[in-house]
C-alpha positions in Angstrom: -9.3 10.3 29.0 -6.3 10.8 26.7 -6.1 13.2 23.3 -4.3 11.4 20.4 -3.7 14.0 17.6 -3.9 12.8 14.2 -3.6 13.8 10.2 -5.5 12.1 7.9 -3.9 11.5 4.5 -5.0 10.1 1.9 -3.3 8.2 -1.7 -5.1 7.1 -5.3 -8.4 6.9 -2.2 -6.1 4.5 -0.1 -6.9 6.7 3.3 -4.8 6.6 6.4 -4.6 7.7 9.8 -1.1 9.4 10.7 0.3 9.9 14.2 3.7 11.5 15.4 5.1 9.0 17.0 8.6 10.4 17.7 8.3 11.1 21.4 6.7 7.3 21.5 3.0 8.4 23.5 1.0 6.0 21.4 0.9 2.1 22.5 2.1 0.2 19.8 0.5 -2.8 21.3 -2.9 -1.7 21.6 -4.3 -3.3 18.4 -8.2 -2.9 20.0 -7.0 1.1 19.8 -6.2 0.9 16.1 -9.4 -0.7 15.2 -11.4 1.4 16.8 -9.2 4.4 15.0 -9.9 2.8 11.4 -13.6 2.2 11.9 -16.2 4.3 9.9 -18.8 4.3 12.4 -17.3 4.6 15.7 -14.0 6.4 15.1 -12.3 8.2 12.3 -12.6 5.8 9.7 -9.5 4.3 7.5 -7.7 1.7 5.8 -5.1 1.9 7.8 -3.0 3.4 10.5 0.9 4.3 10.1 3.3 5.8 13.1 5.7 8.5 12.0 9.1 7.2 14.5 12.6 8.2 14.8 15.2 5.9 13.1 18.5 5.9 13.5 20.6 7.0 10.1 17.0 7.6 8.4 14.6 10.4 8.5 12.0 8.5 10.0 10.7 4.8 10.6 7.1 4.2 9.0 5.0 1.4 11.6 1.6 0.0 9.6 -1.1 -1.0 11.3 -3.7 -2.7 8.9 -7.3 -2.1 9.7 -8.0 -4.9 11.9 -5.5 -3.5 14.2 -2.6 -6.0 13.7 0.6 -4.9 12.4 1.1 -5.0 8.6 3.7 -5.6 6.0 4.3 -3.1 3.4 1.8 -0.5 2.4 2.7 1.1 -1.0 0.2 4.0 -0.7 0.6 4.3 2.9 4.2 5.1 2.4 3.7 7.6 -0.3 1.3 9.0 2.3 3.9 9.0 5.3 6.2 11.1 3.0 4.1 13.5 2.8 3.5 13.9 6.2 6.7 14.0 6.9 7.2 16.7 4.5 4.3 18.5 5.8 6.3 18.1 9.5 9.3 20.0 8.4 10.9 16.8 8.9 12.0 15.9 5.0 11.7 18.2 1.7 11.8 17.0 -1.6 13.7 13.5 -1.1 13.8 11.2 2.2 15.1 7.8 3.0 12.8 5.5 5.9 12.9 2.6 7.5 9.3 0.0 6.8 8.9 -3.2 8.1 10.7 -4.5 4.6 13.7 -2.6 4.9 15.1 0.8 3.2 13.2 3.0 1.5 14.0 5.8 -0.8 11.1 8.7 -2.1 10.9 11.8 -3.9 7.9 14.2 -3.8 7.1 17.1 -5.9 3.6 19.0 -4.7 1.1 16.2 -4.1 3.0 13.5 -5.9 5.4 10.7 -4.7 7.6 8.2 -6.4 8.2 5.9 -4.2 11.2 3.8 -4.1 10.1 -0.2 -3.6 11.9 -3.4 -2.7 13.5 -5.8 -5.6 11.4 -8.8 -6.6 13.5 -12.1 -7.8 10.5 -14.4 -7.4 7.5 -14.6 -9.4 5.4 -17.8 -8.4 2.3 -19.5 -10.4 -0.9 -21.0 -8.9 -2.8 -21.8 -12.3 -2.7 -18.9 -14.6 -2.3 -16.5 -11.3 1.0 -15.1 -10.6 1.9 -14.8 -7.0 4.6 -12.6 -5.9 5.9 -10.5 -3.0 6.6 -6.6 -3.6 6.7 -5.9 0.5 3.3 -7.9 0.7 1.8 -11.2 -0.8 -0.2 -10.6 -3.6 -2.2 -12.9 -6.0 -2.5 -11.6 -9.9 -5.5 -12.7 -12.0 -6.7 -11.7 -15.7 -10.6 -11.1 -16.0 -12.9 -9.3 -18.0 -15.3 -7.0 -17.5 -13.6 -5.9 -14.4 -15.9 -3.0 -13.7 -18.7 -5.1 -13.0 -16.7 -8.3 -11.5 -17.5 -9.3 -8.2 -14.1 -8.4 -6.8 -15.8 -9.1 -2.8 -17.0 -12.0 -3.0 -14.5 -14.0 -5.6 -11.2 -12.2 -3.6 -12.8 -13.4 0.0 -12.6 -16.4 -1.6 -9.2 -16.8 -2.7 -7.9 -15.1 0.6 -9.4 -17.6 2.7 -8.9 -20.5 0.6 -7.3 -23.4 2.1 -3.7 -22.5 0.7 -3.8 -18.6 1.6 -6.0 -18.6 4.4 -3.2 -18.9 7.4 -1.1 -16.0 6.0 -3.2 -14.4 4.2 -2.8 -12.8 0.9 -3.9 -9.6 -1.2 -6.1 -10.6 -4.3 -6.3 -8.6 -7.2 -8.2 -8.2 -10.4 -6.4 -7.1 -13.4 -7.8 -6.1 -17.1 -6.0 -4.8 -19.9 -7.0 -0.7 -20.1 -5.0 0.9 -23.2 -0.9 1.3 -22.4 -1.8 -0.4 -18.9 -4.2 -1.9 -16.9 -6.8 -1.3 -14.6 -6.6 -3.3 -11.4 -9.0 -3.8 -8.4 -7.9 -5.7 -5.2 -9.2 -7.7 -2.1 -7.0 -6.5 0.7 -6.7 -8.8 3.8 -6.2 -7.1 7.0 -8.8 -4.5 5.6 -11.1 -7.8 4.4 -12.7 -6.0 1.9 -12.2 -4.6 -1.7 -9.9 -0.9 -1.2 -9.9 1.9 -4.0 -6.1 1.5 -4.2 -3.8 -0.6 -2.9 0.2 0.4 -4.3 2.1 -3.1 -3.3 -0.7 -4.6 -5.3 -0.7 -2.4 -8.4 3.5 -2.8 -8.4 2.6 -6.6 -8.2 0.0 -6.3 -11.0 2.8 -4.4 -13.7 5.3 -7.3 -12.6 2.9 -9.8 -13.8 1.3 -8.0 -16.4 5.1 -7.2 -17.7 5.9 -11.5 -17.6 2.4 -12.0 -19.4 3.2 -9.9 -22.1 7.2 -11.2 -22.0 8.3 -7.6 -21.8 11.9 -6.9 -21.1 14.0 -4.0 -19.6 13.2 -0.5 -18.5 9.3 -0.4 -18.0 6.8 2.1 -16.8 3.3 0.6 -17.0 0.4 2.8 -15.9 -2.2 1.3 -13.5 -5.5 2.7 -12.8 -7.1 1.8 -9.8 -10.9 2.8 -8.2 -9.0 5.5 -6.5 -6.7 7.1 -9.4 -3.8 6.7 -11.5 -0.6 5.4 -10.9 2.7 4.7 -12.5 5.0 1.6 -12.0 8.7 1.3 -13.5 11.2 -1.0 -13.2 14.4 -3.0 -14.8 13.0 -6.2 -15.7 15.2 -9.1 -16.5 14.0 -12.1 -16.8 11.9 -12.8 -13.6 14.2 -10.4 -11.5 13.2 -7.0 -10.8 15.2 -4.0 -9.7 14.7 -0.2 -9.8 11.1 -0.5 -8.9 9.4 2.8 -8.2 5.5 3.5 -7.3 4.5 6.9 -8.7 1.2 8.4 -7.7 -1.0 11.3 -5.5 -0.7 11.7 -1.9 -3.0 14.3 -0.4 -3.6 15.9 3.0 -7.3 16.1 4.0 -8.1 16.6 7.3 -6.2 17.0 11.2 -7.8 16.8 14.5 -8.2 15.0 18.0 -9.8 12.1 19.2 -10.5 11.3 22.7 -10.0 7.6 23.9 -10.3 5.9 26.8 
């Protein structure tokens, strides 16, 4: 029997499962561990798990683990999360730079909120009137109405495992204009099911929202999402986009032990 200590964080109701990973205990390859970590019955619930590592000529390296236990591509609220934590570990203060799976990261937190610095995005693709674009994971953008009552499950299952996204997979989300901004729900693969939040996708939904609406320049857009609010900017030109930065909540809830096998 082995204790694993872990912090649960959670951002805009995008919850995680943290783990200080720095002295390398935890098997990285154990994707039936992770699983059993995220689910809500039979371990501590989450939709997702993320390693806090050592990286050399960064504060820390950030390792995702999506819910079905494989590793994962970028998480936008998970790495608001992990700033926090390190934070919390004495590791950071109030600005860090980390190493994800998509490169360089740079973040600033101030109490319980993080802007979060995110990759460049230089191409915007179209499948009908969707946009589909890459902001550290695939997602695919889609106008509706009546969001609150659209059946975001079953019409984002079907898109993620239609016969051109199914291999890869791909995040779906739902977007409706919602006064300055929009509010957007999303279909998040690896989880396979509808989260509160998901940050890549709400970047992802401004980027498209901002080409719909052939906005130009410097941009902050807010997004709410099931979970919260939260705040994109970025330097739009044309299809390019720079200077992108995820602003939202990243909270602390809980820290324990859980005994595994």
């Amino acid at each position: 029997m082995q204790k694993i200590k872990f912090y649960k964080y959670q951002g805009a109701g995008n919850d995680f499962i943290l783990i200080d990973n720095r002295k390398g205990d935890f098997d990285r390859k154990n994707e039936d561990l992770v699983h059993r970590l995220c689910d809500r019955r039979f371990g501590i619930g989450a939709d997702g798990v993320m390693l806090l590592q050592d990286a050399e000529n960064y504060d820390f390296e950030m390792v995702y683990y999506n819910a079905d236990g494989r590793e994962g591509s970028m998480c936008g609220n998970g790495g608001r999360c992990i700033v926090a934590f390190a934070r919390d570990l004495g590791i950071t203060h109030e600005k860090t730079d980390f190493l994800a799976v998509d490169g360089k990261h740079q973040a600033s937190i101030h109490g319980d909120q993080v802007n979060l610095g995110m990759i460049d995005v230089e191409q915007v693709d179209k499948d009908g009137e969707a946009f589909v674009l890459n902001t550290g994971s695939p997602h695919y953008i889609t106008l509706v109405e009546d969001l609150a009552r659209y059946a975001v499950y079953e019409k984002g299952k079907a898109i993620r495992n239609n016969e051109r996204y199914r291999e890869k997979g791909i995040n779906v989300n739902f977007v409706e204009k919602e006064g300055e901004g929009y509010f957007v729900r999303t279909f998040e693969r690896g989880v396979e099911d509808e989260t509160l939040a998901c940050g890549t996708g709400a970047t992802a939904a401004a980027m498209a929202m901002a080409i719909h609406e052939n906005r130009e320049g410097s941009i902050e857009m807010p997004i709410r999402v099931l979970g919260g609010q939260l705040t994109i900017s970025f330097l739009k030109e044309g299809n390019r986009f720079s200077q992108v930065y995820l602003k939202g909540p990243a909270q602390f809830v809980f820290e324990g032990e859980i005994n595994i096998l």
